[in-house]
PDB file of N, CA, C and O in Angstrom, chain B, residues numbered from 101:
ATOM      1  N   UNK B 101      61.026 123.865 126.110  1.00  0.00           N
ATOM      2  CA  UNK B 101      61.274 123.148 127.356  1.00  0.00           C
ATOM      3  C   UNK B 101      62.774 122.938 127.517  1.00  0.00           C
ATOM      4  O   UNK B 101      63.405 122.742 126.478  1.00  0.00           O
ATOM      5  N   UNK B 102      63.466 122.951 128.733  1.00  0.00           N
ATOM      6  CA  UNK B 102      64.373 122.999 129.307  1.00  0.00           C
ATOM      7  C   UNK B 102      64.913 121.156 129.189  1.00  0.00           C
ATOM      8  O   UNK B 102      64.127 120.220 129.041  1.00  0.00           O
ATOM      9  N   UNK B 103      66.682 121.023 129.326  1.00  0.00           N
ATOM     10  CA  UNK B 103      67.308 119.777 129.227  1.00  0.00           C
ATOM     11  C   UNK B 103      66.532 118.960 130.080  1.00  0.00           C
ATOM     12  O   UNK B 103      65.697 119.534 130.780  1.00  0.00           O
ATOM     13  N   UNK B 104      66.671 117.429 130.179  1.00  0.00           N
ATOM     14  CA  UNK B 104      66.042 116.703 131.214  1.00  0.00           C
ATOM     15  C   UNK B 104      67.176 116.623 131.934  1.00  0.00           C
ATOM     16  O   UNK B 104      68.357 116.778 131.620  1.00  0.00           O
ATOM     17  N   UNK B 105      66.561 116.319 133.094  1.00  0.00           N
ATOM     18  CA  UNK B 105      67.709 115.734 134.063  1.00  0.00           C
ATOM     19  C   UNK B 105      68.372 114.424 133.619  1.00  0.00           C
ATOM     20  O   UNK B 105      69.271 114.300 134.452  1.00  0.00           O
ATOM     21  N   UNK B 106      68.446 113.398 132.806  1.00  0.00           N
ATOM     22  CA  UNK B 106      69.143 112.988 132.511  1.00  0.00           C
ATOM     23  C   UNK B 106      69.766 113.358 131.395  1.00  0.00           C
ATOM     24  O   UNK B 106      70.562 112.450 131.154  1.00  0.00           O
ATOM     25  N   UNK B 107      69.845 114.122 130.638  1.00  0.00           N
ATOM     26  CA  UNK B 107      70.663 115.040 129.724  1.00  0.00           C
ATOM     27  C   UNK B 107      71.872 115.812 130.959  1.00  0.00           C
ATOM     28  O   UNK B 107      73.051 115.484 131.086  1.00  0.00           O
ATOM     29  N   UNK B 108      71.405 116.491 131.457  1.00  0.00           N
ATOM     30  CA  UNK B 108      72.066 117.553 132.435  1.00  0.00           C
ATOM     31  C   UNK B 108      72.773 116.125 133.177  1.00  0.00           C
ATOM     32  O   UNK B 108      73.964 115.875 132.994  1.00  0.00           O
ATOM     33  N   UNK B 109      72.055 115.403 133.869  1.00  0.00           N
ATOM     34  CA  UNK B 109      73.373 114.445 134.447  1.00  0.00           C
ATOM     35  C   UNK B 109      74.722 113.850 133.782  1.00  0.00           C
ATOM     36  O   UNK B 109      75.817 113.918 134.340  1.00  0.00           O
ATOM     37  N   UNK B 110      74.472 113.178 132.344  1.00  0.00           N
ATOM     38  CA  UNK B 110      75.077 112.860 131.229  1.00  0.00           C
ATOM     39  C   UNK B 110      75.983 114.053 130.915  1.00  0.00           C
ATOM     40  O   UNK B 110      77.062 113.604 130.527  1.00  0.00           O
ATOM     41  N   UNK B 111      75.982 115.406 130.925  1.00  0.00           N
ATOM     42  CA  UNK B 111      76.631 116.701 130.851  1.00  0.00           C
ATOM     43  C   UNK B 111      77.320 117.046 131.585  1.00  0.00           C
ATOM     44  O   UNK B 111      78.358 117.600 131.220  1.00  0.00           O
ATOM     45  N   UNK B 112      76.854 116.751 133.737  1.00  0.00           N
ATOM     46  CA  UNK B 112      77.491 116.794 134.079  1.00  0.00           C
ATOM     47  C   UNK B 112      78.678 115.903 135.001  1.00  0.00           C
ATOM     48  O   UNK B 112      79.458 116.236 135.893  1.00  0.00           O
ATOM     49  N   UNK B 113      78.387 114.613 134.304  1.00  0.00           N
ATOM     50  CA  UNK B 113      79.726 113.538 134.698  1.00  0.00           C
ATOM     51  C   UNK B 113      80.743 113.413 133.693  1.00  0.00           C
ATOM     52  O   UNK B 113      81.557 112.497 133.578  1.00  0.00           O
ATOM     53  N   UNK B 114      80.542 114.912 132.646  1.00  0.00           N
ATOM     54  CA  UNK B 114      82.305 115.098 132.309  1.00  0.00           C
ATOM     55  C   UNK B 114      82.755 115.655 132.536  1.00  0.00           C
ATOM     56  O   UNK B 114      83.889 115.837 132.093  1.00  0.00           O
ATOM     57  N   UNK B 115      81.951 116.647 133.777  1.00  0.00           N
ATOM     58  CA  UNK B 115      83.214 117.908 134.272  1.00  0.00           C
ATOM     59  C   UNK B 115      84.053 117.183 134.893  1.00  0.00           C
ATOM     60  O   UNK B 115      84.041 115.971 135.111  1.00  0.00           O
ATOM     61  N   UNK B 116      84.750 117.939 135.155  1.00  0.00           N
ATOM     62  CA  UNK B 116      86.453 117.761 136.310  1.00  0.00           C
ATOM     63  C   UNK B 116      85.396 117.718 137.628  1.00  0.00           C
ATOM     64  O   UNK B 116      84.362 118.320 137.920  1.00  0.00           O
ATOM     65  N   UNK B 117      86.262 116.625 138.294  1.00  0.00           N
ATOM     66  CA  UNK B 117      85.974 116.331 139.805  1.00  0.00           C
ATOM     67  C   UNK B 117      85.299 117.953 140.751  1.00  0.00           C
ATOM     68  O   UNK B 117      84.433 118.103 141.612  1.00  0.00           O
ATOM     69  N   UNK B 118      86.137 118.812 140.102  1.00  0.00           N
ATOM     70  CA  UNK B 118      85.961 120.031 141.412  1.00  0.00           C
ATOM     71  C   UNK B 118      85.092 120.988 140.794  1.00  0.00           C
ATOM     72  O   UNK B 118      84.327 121.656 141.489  1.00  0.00           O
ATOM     73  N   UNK B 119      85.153 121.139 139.291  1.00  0.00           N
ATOM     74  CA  UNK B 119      83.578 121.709 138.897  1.00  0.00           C
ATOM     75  C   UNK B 119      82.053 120.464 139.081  1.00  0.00           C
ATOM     76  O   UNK B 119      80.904 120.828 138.835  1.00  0.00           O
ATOM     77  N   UNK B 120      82.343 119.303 139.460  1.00  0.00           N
ATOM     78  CA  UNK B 120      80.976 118.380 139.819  1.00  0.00           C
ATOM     79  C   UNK B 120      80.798 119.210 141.708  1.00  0.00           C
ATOM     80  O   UNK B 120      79.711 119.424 142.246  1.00  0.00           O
ATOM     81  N   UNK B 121      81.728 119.418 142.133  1.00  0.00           N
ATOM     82  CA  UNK B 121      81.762 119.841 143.803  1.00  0.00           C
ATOM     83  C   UNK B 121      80.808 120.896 143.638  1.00  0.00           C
ATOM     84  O   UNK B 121      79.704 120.946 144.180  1.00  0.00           O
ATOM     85  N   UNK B 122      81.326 121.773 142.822  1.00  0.00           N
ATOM     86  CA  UNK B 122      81.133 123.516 142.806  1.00  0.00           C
ATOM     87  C   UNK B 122      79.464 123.491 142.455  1.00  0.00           C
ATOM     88  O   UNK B 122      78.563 124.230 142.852  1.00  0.00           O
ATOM     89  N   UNK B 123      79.441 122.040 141.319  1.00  0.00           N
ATOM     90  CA  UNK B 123      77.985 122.380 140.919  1.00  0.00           C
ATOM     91  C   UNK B 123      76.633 121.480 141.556  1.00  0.00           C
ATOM     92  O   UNK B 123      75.439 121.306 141.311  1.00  0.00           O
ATOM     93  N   UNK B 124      77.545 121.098 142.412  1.00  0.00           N
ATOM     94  CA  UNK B 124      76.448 120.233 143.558  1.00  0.00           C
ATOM     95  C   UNK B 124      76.637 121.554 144.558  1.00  0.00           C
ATOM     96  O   UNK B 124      75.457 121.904 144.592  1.00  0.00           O
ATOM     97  N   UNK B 125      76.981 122.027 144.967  1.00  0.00           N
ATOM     98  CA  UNK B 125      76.852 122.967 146.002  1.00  0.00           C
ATOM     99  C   UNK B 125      76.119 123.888 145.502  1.00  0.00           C
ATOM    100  O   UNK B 125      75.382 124.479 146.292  1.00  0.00           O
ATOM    101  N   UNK B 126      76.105 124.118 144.669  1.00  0.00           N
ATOM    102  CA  UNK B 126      75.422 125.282 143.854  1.00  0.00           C
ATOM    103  C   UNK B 126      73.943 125.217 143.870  1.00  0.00           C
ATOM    104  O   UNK B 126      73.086 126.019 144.239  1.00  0.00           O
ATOM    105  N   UNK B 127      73.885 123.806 143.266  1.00  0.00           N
ATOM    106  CA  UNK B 127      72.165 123.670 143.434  1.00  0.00           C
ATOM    107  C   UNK B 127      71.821 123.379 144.590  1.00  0.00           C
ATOM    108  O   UNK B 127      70.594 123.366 144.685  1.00  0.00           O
ATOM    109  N   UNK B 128      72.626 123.008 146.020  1.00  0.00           N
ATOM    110  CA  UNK B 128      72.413 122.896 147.224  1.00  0.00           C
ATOM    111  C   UNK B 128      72.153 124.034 147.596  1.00  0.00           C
ATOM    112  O   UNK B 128      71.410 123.941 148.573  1.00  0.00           O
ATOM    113  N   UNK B 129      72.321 124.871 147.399  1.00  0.00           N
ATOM    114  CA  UNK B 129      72.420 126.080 147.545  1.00  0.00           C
ATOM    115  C   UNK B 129      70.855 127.082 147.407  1.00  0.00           C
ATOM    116  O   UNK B 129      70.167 127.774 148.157  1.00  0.00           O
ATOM    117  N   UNK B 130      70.844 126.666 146.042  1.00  0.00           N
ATOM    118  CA  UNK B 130      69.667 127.307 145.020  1.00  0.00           C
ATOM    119  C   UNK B 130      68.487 126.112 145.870  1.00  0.00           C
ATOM    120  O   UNK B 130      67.385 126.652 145.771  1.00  0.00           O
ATOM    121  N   UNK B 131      68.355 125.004 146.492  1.00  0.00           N
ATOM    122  CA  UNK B 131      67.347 124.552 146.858  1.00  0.00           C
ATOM    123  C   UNK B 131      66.961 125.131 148.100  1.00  0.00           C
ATOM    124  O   UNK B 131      65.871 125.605 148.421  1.00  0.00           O
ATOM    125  N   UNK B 132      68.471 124.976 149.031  1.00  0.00           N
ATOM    126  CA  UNK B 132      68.129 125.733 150.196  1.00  0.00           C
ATOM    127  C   UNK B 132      67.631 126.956 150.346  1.00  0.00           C
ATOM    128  O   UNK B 132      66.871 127.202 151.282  1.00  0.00           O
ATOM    129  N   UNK B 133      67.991 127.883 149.448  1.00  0.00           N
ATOM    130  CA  UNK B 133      67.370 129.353 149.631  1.00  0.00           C
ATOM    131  C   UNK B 133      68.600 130.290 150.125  1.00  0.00           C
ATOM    132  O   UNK B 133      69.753 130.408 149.711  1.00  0.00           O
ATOM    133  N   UNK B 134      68.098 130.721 150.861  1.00  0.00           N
ATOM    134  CA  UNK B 134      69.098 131.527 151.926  1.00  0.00           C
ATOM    135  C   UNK B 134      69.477 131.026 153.158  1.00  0.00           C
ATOM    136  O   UNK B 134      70.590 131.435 153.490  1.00  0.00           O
ATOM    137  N   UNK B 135      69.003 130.362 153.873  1.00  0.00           N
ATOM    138  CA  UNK B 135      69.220 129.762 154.525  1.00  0.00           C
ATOM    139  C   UNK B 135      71.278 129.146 154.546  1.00  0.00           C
ATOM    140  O   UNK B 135      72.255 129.579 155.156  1.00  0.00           O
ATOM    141  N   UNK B 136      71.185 128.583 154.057  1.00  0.00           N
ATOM    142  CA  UNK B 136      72.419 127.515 153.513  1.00  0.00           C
ATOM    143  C   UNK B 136      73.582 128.908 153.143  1.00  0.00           C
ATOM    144  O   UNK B 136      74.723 128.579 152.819  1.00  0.00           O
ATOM    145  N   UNK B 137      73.325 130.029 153.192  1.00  0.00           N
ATOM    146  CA  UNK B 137      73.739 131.329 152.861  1.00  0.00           C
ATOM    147  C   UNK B 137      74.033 131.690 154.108  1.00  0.00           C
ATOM    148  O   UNK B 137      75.183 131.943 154.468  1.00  0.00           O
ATOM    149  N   UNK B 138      73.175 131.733 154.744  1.00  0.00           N
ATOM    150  CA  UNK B 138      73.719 132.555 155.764  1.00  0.00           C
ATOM    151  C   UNK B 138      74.381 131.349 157.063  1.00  0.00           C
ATOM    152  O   UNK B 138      74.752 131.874 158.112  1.00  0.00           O
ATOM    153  N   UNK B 139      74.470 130.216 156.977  1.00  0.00           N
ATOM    154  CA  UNK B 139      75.019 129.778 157.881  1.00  0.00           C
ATOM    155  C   UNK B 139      76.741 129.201 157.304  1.00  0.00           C
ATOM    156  O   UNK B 139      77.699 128.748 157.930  1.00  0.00           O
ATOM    157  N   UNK B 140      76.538 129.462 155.990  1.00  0.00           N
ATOM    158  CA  UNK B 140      77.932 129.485 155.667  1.00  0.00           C
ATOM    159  C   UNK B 140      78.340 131.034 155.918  1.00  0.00           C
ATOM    160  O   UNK B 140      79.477 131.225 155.486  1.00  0.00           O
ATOM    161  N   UNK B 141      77.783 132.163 156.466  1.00  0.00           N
ATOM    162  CA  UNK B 141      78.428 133.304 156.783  1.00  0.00           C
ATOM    163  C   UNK B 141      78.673 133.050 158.176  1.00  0.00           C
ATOM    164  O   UNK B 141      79.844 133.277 158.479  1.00  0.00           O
ATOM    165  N   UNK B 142      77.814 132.577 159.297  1.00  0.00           N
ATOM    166  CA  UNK B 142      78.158 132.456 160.271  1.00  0.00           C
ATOM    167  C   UNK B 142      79.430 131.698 160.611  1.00  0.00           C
ATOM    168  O   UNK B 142      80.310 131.805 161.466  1.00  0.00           O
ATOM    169  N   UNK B 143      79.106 130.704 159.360  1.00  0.00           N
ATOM    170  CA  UNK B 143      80.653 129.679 160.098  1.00  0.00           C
ATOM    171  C   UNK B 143      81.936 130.355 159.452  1.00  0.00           C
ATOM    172  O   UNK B 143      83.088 130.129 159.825  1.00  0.00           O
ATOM    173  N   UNK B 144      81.620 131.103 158.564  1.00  0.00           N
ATOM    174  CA  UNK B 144      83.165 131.510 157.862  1.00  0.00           C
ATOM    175  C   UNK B 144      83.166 132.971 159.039  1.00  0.00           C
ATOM    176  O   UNK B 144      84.334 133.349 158.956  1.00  0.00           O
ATOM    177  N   UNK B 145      82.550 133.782 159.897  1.00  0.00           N
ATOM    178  CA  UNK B 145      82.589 134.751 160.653  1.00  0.00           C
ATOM    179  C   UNK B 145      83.217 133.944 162.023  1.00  0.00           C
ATOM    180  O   UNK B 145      83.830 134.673 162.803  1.00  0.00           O
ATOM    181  N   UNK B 146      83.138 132.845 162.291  1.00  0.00           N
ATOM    182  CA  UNK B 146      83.654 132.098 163.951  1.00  0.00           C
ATOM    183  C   UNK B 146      84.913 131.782 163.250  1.00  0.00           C
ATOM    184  O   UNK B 146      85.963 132.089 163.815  1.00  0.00           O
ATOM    185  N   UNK B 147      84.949 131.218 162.113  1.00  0.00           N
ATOM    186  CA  UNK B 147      86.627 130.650 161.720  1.00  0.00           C
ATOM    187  C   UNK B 147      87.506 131.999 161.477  1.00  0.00           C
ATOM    188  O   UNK B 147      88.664 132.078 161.887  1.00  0.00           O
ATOM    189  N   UNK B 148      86.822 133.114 160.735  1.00  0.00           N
ATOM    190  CA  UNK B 148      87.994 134.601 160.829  1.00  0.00           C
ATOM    191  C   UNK B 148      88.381 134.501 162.166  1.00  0.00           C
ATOM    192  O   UNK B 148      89.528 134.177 162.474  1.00  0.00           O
ATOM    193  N   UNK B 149      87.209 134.841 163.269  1.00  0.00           N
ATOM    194  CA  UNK B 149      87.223 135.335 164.699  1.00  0.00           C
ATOM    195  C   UNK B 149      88.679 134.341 165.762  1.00  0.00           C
ATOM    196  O   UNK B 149      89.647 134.644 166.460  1.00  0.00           O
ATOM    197  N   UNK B 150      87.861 132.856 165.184  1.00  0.00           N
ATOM    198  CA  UNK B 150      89.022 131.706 166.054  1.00  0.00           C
ATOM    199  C   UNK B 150      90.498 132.009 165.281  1.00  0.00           C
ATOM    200  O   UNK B 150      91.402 131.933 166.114  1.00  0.00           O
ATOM    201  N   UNK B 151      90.896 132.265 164.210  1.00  0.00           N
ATOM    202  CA  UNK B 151      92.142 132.511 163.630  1.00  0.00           C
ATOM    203  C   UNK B 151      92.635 133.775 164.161  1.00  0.00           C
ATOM    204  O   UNK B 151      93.813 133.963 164.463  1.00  0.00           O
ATOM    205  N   UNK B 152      91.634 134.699 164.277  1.00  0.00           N
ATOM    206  CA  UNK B 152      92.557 135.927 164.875  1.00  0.00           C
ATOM    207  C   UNK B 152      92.885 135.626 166.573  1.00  0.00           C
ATOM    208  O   UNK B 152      93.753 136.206 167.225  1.00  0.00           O
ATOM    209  N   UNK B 153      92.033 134.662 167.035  1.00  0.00           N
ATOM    210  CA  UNK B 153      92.373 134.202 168.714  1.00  0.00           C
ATOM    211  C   UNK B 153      93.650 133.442 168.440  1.00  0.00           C
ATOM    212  O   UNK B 153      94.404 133.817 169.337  1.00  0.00           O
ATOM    213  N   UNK B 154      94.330 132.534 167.646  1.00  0.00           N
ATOM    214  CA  UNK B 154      95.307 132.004 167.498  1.00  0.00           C
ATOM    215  C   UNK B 154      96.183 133.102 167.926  1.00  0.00           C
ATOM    216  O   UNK B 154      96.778 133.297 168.986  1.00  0.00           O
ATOM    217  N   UNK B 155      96.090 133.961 166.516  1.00  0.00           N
ATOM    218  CA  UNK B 155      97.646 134.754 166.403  1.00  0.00           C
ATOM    219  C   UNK B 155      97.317 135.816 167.300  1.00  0.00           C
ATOM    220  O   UNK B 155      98.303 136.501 167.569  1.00  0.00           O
ATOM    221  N   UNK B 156      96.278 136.173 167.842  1.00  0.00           N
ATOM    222  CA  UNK B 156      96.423 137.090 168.837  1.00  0.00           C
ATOM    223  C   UNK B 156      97.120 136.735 170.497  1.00  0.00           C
ATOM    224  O   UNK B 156      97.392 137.485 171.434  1.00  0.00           O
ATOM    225  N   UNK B 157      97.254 135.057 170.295  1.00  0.00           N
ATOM    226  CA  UNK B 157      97.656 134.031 171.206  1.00  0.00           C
ATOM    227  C   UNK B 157      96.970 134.704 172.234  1.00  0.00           C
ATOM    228  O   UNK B 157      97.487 135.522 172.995  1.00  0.00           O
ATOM    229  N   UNK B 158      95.823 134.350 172.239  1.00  0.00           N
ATOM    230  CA  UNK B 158      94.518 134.390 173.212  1.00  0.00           C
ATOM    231  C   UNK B 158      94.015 133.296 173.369  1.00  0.00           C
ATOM    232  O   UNK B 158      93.202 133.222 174.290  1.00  0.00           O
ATOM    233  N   UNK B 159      94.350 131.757 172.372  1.00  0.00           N
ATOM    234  CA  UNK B 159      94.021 130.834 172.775  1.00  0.00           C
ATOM    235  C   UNK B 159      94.860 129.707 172.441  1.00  0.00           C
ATOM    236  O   UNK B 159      95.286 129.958 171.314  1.00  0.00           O
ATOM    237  N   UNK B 160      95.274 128.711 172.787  1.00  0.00           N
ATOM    238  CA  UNK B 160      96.556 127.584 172.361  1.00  0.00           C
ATOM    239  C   UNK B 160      95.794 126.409 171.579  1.00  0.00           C
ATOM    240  O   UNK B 160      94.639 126.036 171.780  1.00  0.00           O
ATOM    241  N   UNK B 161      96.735 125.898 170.612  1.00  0.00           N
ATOM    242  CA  UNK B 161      96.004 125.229 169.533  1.00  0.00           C
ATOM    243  C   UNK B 161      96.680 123.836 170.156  1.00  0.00           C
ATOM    244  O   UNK B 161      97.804 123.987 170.634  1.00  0.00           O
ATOM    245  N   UNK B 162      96.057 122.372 170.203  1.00  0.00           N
ATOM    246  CA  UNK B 162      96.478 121.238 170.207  1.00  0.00           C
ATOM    247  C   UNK B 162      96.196 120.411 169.402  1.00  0.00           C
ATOM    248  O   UNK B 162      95.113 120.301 168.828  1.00  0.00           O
ATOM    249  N   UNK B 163      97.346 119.602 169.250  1.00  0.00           N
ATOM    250  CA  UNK B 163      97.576 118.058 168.320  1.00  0.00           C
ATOM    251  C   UNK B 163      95.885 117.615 167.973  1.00  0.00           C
ATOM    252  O   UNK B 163      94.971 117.832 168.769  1.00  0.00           O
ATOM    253  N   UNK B 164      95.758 117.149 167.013  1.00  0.00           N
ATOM    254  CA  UNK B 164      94.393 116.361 166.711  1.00  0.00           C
ATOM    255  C   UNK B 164      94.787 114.639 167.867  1.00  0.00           C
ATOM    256  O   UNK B 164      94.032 114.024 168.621  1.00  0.00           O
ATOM    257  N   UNK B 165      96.019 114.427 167.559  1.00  0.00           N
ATOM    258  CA  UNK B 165      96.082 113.136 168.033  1.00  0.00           C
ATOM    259  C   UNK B 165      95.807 113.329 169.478  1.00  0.00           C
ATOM    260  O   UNK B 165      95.007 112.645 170.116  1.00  0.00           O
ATOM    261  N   UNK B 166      96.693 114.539 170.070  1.00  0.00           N
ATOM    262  CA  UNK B 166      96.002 114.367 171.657  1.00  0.00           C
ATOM    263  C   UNK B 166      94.558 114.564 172.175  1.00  0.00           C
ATOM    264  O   UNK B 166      93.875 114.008 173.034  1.00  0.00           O
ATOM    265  N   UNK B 167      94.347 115.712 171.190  1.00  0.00           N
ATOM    266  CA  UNK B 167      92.396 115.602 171.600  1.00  0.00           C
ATOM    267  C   UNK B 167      91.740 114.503 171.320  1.00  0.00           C
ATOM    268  O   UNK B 167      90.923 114.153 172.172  1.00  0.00           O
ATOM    269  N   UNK B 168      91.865 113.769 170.259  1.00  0.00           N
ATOM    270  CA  UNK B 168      91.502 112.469 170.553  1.00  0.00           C
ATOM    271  C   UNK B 168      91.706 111.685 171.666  1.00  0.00           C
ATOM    272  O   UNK B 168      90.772 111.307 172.373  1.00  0.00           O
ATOM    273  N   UNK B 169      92.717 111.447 171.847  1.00  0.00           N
ATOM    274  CA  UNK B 169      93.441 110.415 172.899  1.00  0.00           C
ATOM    275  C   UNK B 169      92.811 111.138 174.074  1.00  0.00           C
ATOM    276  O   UNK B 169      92.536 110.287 174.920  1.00  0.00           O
ATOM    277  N   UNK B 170      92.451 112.412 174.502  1.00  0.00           N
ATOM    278  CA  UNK B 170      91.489 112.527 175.534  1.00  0.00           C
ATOM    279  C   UNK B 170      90.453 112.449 175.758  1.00  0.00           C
ATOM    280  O   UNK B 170      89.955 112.186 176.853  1.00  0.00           O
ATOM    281  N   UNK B 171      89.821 112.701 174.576  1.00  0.00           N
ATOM    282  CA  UNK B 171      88.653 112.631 174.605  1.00  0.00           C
ATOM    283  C   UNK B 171      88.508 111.083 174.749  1.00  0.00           C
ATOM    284  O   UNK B 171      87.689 110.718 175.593  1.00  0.00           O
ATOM    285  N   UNK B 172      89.178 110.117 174.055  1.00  0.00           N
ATOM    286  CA  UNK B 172      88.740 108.271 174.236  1.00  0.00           C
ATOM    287  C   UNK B 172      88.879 108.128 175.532  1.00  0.00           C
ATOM    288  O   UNK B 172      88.054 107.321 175.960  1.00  0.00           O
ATOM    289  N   UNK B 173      89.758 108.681 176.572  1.00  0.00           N
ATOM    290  CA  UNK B 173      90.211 108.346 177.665  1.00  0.00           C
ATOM    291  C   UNK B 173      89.428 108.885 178.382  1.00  0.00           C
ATOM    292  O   UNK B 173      89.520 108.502 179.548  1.00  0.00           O
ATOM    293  N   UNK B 174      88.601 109.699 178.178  1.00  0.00           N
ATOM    294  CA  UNK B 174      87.037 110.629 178.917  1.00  0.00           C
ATOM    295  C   UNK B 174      86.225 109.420 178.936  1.00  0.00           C
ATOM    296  O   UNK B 174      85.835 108.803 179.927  1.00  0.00           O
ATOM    297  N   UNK B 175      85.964 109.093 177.339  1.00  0.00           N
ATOM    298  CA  UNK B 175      84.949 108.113 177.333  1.00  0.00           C
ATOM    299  C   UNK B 175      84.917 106.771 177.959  1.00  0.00           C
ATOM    300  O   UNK B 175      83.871 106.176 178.217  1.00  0.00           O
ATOM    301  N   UNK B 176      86.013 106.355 178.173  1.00  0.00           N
ATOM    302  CA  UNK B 176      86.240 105.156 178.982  1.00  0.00           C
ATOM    303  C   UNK B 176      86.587 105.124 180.388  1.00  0.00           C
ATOM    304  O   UNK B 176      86.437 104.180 181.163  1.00  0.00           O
ATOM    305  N   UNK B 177      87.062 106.256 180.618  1.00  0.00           N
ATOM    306  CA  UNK B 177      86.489 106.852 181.882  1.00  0.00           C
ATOM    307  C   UNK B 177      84.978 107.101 182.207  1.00  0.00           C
ATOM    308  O   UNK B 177      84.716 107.319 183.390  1.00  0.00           O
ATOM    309  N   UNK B 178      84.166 107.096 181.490  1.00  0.00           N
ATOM    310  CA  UNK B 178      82.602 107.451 181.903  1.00  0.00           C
ATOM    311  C   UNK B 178      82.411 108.980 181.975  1.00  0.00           C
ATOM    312  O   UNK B 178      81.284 109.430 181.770  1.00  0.00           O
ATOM    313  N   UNK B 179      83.346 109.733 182.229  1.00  0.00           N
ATOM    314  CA  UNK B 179      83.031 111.057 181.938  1.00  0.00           C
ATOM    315  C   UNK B 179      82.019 112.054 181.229  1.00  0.00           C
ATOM    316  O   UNK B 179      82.218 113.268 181.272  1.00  0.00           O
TER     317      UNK B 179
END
């Protein structure tokens, strides 16, 4: 028979901060199936696509602070 989960937990709260990331995603991963697979392909396929619209300057990038500040000013506008 295989570690218990509290063995394996105890094992894994001494990795380093970014191997605990890697290995929670991992089994997020392995629960989801494929699923969780392929929509991290879709989103990493729109972020290539939107980066090449940057530098192809096909589209203009703005401040986080001003899209906020419009968007609050939408909302309190009722917009």
């Amino acid at each position: 028979m295989g570690k218990s989960v509290e063995d394996l937990q105890r094992e894994a709260s001494q990795l380093e901060t970014s191997d605990k990331y890697r290995l929670v995603r991992n089994l997020l991963a392995d629960a989801d199936g494929d699923h969780e697979s392929d929509v991290d392909d879709a989103w990493l396929k729109t972020i290539k696509r939107r980066r090449q619209e940057i530098r192809d300057g096909k589209v203009k990038t703005r401040a986080a602070a001003e899209v906020m500040a419009d968007a609050y000013a939408r909302l309190q506008d009722g917009r």
